[in-house]
C-alpha positions as CSV (number, residue, x, y, z in Angstrom):
1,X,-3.8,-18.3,-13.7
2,X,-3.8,-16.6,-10.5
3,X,-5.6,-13.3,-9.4
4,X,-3.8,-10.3,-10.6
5,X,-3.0,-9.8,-7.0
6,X,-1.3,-12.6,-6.0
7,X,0.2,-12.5,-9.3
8,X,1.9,-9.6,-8.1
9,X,3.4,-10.8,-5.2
10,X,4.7,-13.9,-7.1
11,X,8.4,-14.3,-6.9
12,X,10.3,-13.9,-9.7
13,X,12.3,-16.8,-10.1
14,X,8.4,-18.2,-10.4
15,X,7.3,-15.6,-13.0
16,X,10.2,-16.5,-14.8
17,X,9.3,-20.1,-15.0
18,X,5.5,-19.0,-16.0
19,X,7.1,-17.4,-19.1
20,X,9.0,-19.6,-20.2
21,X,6.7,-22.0,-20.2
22,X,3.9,-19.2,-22.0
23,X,1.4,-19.5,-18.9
24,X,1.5,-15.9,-19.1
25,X,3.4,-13.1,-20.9
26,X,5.8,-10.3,-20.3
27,X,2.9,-8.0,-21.7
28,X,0.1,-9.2,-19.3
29,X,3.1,-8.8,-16.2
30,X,4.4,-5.4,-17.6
31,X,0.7,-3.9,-17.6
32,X,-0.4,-6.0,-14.5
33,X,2.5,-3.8,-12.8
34,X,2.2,-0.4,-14.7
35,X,-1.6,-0.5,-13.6
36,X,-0.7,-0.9,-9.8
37,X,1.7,1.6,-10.1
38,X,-1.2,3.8,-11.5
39,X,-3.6,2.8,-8.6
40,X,-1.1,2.5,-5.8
41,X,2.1,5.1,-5.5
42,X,-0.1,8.2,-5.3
43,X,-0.3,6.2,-1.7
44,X,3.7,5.9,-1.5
45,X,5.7,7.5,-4.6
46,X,7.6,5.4,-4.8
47,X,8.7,6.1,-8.1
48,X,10.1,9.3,-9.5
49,X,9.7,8.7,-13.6
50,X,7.8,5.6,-15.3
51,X,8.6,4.5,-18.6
52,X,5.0,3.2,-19.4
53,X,5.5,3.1,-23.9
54,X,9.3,1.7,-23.5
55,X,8.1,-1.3,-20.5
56,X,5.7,-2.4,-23.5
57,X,7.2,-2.2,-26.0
58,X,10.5,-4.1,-24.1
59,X,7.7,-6.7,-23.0
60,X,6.8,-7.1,-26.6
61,X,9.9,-8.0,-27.8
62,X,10.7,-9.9,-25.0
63,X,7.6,-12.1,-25.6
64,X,8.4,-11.9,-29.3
65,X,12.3,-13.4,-28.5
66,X,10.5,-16.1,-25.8
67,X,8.1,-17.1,-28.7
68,X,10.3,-17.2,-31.3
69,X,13.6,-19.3,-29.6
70,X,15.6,-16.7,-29.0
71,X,15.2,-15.6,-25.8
72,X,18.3,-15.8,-23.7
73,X,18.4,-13.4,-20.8
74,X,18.5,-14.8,-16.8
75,X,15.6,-12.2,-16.6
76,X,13.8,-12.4,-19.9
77,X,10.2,-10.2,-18.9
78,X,10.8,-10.1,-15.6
79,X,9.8,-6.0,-15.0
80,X,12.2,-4.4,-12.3
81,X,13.1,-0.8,-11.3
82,X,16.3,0.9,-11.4
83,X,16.8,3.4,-8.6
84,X,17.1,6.9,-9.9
85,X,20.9,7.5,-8.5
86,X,21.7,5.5,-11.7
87,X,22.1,6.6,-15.4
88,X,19.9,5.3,-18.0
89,X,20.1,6.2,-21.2
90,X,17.6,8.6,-22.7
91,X,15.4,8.4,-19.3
92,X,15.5,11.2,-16.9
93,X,17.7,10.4,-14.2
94,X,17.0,13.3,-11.5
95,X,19.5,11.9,-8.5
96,X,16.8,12.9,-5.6
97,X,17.8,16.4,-6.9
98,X,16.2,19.7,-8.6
99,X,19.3,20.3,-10.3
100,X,19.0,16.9,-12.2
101,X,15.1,17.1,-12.5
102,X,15.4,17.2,-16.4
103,X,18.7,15.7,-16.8
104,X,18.7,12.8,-19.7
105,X,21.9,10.9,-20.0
106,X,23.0,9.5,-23.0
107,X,24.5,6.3,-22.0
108,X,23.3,3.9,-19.4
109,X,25.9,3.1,-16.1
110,X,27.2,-0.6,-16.6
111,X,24.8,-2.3,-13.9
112,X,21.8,-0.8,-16.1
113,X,23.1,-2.6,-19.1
114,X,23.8,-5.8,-17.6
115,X,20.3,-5.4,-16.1
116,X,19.3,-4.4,-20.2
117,X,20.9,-7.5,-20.8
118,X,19.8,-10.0,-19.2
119,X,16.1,-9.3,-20.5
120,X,14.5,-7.3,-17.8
121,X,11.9,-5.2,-18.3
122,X,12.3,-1.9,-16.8
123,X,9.1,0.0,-15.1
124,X,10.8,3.3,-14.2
125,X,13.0,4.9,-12.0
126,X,12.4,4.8,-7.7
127,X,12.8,7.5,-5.6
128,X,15.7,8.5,-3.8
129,X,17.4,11.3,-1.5
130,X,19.3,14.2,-2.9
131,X,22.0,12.2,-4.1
132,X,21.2,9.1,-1.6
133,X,22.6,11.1,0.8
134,X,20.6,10.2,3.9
135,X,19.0,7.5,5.4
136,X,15.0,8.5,4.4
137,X,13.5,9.1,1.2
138,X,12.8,13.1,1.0
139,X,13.8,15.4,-1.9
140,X,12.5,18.7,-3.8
141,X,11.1,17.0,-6.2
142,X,7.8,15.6,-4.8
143,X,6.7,14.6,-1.7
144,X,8.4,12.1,0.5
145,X,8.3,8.2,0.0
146,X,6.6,6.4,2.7
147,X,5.5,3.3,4.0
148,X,3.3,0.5,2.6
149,X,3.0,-0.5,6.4
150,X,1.6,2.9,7.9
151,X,1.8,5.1,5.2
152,X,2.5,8.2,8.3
153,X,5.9,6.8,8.6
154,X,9.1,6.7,6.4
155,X,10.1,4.0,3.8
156,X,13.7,4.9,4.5
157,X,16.6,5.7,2.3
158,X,18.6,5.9,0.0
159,X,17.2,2.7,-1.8
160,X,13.6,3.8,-0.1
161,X,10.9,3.9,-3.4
162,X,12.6,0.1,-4.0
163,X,11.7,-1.0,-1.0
164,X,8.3,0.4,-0.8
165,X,7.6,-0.2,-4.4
166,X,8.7,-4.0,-4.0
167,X,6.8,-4.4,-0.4
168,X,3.5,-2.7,-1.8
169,X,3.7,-5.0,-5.5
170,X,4.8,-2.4,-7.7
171,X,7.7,-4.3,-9.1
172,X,8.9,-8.2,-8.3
173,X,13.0,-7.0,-8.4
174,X,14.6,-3.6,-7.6
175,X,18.0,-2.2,-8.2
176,X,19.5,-0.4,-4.9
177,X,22.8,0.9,-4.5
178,X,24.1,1.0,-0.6
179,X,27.0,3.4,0.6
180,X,26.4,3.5,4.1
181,X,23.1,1.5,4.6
182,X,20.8,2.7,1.6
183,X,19.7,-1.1,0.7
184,X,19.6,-2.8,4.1
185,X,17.8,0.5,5.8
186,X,14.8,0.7,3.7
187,X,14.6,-3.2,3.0
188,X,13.9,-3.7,7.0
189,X,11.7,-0.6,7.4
190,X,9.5,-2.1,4.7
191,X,9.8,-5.6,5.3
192,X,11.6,-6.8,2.0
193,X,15.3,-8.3,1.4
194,X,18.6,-6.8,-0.1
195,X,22.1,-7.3,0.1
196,X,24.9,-5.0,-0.4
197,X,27.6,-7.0,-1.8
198,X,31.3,-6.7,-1.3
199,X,33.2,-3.5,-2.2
200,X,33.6,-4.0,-5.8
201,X,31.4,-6.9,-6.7
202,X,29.1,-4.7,-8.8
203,X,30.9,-2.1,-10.8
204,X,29.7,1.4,-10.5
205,X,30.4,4.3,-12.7
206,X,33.3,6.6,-11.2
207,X,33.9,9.0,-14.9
208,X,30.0,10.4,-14.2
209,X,28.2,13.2,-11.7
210,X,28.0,11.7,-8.3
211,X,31.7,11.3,-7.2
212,X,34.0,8.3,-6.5
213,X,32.0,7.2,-3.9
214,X,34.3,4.8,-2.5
215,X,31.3,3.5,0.1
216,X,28.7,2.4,-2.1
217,X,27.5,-0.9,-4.0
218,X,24.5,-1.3,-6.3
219,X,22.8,-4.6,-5.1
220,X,19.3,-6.1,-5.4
221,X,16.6,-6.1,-4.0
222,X,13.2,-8.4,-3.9
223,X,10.6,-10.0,-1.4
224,X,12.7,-13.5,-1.6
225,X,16.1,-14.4,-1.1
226,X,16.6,-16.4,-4.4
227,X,15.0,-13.6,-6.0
228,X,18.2,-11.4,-5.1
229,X,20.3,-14.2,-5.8
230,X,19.4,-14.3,-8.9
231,X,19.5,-10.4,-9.6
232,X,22.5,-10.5,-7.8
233,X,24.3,-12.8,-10.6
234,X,23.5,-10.6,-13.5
235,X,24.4,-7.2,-11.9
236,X,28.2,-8.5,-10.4
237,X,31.3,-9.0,-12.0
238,X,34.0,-6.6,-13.1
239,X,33.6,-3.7,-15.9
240,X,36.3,-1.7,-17.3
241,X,34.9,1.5,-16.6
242,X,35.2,0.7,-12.7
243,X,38.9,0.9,-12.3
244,X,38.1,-1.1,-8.2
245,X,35.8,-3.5,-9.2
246,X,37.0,-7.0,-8.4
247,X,38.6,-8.5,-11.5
248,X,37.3,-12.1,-10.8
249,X,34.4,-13.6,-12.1
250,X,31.9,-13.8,-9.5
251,X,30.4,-17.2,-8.0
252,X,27.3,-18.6,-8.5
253,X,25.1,-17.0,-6.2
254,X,21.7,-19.7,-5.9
255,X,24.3,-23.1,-5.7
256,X,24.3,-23.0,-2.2
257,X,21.1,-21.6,-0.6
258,X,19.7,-24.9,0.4
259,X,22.5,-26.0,2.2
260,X,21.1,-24.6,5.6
261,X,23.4,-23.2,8.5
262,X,24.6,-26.7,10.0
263,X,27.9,-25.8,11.5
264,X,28.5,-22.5,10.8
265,X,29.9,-20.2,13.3
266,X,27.7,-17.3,14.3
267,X,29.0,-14.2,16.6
268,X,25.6,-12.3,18.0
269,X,26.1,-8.3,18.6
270,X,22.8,-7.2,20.0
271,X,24.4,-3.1,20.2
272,X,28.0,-3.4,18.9
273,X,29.2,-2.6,22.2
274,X,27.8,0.5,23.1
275,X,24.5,2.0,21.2
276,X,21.3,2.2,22.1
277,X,18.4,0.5,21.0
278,X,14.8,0.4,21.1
279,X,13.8,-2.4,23.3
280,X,11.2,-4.1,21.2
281,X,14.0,-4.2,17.9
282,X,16.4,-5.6,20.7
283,X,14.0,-8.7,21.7
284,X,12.8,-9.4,18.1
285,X,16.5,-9.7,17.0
286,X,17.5,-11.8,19.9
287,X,15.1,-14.3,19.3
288,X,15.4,-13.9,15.6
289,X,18.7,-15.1,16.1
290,X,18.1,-17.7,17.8
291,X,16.8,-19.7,14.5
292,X,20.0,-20.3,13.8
293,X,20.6,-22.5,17.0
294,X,17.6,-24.5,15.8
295,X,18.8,-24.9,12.9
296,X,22.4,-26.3,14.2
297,X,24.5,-23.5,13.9
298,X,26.6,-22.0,16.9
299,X,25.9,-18.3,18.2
300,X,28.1,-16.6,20.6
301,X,28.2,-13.0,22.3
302,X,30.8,-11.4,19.8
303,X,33.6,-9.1,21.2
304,X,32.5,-6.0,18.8
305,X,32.9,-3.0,20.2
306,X,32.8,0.4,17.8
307,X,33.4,3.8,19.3
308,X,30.4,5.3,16.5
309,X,31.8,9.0,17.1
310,X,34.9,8.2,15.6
311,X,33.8,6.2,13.1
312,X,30.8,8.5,12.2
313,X,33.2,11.2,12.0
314,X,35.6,9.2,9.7
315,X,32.8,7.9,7.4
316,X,31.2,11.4,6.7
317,X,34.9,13.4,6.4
318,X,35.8,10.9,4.0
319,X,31.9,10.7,2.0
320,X,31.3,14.5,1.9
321,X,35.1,15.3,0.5
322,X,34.0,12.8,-2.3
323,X,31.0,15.1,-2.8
324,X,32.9,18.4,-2.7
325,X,34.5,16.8,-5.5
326,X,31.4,16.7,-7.6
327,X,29.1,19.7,-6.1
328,X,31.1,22.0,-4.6
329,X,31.5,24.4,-8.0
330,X,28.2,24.1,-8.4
331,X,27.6,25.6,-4.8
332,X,28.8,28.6,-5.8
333,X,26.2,29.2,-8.3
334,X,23.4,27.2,-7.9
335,X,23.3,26.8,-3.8
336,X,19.3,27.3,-3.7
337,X,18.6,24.0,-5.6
338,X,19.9,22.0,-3.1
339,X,18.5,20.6,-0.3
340,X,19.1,22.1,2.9
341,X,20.5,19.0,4.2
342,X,22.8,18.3,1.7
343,X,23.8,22.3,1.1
344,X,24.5,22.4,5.0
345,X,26.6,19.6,5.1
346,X,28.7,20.8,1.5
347,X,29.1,24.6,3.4
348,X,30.8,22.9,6.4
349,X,32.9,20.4,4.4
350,X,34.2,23.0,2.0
351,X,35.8,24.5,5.0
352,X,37.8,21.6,6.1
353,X,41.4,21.7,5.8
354,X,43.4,18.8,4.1
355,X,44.7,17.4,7.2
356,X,41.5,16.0,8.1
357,X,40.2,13.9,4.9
358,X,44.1,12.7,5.4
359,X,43.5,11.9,9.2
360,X,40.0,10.1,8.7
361,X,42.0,7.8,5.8
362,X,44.0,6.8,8.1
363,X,41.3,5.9,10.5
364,X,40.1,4.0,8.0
365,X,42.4,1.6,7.6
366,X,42.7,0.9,11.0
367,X,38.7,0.5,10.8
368,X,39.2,-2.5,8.1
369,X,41.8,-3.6,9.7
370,X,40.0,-4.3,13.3
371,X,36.4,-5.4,11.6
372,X,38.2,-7.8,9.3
373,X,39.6,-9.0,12.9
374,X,36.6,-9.2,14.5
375,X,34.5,-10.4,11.5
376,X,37.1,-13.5,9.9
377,X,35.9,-15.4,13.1
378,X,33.0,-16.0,12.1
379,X,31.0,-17.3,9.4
380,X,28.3,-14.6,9.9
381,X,28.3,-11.8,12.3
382,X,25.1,-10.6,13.3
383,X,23.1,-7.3,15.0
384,X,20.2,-5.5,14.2
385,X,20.3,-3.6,11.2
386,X,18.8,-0.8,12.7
387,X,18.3,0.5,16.1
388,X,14.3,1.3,15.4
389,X,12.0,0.3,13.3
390,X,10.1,2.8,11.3
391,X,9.5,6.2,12.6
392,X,7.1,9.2,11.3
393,X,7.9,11.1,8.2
394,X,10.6,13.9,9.1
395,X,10.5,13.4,12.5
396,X,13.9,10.9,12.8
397,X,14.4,10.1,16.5
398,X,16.5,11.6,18.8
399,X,16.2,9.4,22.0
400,X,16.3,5.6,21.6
401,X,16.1,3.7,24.7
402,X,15.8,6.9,26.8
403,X,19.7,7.7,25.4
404,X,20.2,10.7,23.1
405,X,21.4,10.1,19.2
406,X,22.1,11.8,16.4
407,X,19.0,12.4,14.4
408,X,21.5,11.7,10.8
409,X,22.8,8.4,12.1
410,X,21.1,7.6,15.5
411,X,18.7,5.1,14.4
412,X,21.3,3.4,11.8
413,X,24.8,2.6,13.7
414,X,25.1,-0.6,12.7
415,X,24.7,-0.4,8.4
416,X,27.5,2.4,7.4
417,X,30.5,0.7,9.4
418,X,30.0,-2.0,7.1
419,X,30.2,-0.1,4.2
420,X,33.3,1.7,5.5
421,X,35.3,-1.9,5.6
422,X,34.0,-3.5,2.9
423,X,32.2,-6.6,3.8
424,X,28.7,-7.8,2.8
425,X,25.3,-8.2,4.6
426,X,21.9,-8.6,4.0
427,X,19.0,-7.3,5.9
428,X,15.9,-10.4,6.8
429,X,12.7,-9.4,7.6
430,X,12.8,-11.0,11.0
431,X,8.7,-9.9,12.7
432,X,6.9,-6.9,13.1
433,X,7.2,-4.6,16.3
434,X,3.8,-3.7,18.3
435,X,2.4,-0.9,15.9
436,X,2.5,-3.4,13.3
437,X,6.2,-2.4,11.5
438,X,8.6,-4.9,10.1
439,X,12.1,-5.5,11.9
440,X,15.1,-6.5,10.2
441,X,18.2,-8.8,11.2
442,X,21.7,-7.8,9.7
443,X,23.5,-10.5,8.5
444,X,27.3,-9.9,8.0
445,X,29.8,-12.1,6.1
446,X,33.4,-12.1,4.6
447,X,34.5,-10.4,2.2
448,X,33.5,-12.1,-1.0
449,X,31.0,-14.2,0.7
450,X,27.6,-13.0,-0.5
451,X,26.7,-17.0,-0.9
452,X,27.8,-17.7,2.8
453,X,25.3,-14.8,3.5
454,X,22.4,-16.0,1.1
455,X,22.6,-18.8,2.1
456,X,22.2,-18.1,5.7
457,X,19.4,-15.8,4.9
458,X,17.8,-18.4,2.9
459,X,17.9,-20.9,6.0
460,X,15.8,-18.2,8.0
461,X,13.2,-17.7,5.2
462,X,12.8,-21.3,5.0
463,X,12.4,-21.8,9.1
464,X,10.2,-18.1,9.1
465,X,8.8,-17.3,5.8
466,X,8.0,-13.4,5.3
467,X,7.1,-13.1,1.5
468,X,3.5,-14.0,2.2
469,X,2.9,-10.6,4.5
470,X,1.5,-7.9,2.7
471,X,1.7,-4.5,4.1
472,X,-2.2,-2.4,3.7
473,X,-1.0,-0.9,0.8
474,X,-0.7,-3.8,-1.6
């Protein structure tokens, strides 16, 4: 058997087939995790609540059901983490927030029980925003997330104590959810992989707290792309408490990853048009994707150009009406438990007139409209999935490339405008800038076509492998 350490950073399609085949138990891996948890995330916190008795004694039926025949779960004693923006049943599920920090719901949201069901073993609940609502991990609750990497810097957000917990060994699989970045963010400023599917692939729960939120997909999250291939099959498909979740069955995600990038049709946006960004992320992304002409596909400058004031000003009328929705009662009477981010930005939009969440639906539409344009020429588009790589704790940048930003969305332009039109892409770890920090590659595809954009991610693993890296906490 392998050291518990490199037994750690085995995938999990891997561990899966070292179960099966009673090399090693669900036990020995649920332990093996809980005790790095123990010795690491007082380094990271990455997780807000772990479920130490239930992981066991889940493991020990899971080795009981392996053992005895029955077993017949995709993930059978495979430990993952769900990300505490979701409800699980009789485990605290704070949403980043004090006003949650002893909330126990009594049902789980349908991705947990598909994730229940499919055998998984789950550690605990990751660390998250106030309500994922920006782009790092920092709430009231604790102190921030940071990064395995350089543990001075941020792990990023919303999906940040799954990215950090899964580049640091903490957990083989995460769950993530994404509504304007929150998987793809995090997974490149910690060096791991994550997809956020098409709008509707994974059902989310729109009758609990936490709004419509018409933005966001759950996803996975892992170090390996068939890893979240795999994850990715047993969270999708439609749920009748989603009233937009797609109503088809979805395909099989793994068919296709080793069918390389031969062909395919690749448009290349180093800035999408206009913003700015750091020079060393520009040259590791333009050479990144330049794998894909070795590996036979075609890249070509693509005509994308996205005015982000607009569009930033669209996305967050539209986001924060949603959350008026939910919080905005709860303002009145409980205003000091929030954030000041997220109480500073409910004050302004409870002010807004109609006319203007009407106005930015419109500019919606015609935001689909033109990136479905843009992006149906192509089998992939690509950029940078962010315009930096990590940056110190609370201190999010305000110049890149010697141009001002906004501190909220400067350093992400190119993750919510994805979110806003639907369409699917993965973040690959694609090198590490000068201080040592990993760089990610956005890879965008179709609506629909989370395979065309595994596999494609898959292709680059194969021709630049990353899952052997391990960050200094590890």
């Amino acid at each position: 058997m392998a050291n518990e350490r490199d037994l750690a950073f085995t995938s999990a399609w891997k561990l899966r087939e070292l179960i099966q085949k009673k090399e090693v138990s669900s036990v020995e891996l649920t332990k093996l995790y809980l005790k790095r948890i123990e010795n690491l995330d007082s380094q990271l916190n990455a997780y807000l609540t772990v479920t130490a008795d239930q992981a066991l004694k889940d493991a020990e039926a899971a080795d009981a059901a392996i053992h005895g025949g029955t077993a017949t779960g995709t993930l059978t004693g495979i430990p993952i983490s769900i990300k505490d923006l979701n409800l699980t049943k009789g485990v605290r599920t704070t949403r980043g927030s004090l006003l949650y920090k002893d909330f126990i719901p009594h049902a789980d949201e349908p991705v947990v029980r598909k994730i229940k069901e499919s055998g998984a073993i789950i550690l605990g609940k990751t660390n998250t925003p106030e309500f994922g609502a920006y782009a790092t991990t920092e709430n009231r609750l604790g102190d921030p997330c940071v990064n395995p990497w350089n543990t001075t810097c941020t792990a990023g957000g919303s999906s940040g104590g799954a990215a950090a917990g899964l580049a640091a060994g903490l957990h083989p699989l995460a769950q993530g959810s994404d509504g304007g970045g929150s998987i793809r963010i995090p997974a490149s400023i910690c060096g791991v992989f994550g997809i956020k599917p098409t709008q509707g692939r994974v059902s989310r729960p729109y009758k609990g707290p936490g709004g419509w939120g018409q933005f966001s997909q759950n996803g996975p999250m892992s170090r390996t792309v068939r890893d979240t291939a795999i994850l990715l099959q047993v969270m999708a498909g439609p749920d009748p408490e989603d009233a937009i979740a797609l109503q088809e069955q979805p395909p099989d995600f793994s068919a296709q990853l080793g069918e390389g990038v031969k062909g395919m049709r690749i448009g290349w946006s180093p800035n999408m048009g206009s913003t700015p960004v750091d020079p060393e992320v520009r040259d590791i992304t333009e050479k990144a994707v330049r794998v894909f002409e070795e590996l036979g596909a075609t890249v070509e400058e693509a005509p994308v150009s996205i005015n982000h004031e607009v569009i930033t000003n669209i996305f967050m009328t539209i986001w924060l009406s949603d959350y008026c929705t939910t919080h905005g009662e709860t303002m009145k009477t409980k205003g000091d438990q929030f954030t000041d981010t997220v109480r500073g930005m409910l004050e302004e939009a409870l002010t807004w007139p109609a006319s203007k969440l009407a106005s930015a639906l419109h500019g919606l539409e015609w935001h689909r409209y033109d990136m479905d344009q843009i992006i149906k020429q192509y089998d992939l588009l690509i950029t940078p999935t962010l315009a930096t790589s990590a940056f110190k704790t609370g201190e999010r940048p305000t110049l890149i490339d010697g141009q001002k930003v906004d501190p909220f969305w400067g350093f992400t332009p190119f993750t919510y405008p994805i979110n806003m039109s639907g369409h699917t892409a993965s973040s690959v770890p694609c090198g590490f800038n000068s201080e040592g920090l990993p760089v990610g590659l956005h890879l965008i595809g179709n609506k629909g076509k989370e395979a065309t954009v595994l596999q494609a991610s898959y292709a680059f693993e194969e021709a630049r492998p990353w899952a052997h890296l391990l960050p200094p906490v590890s």
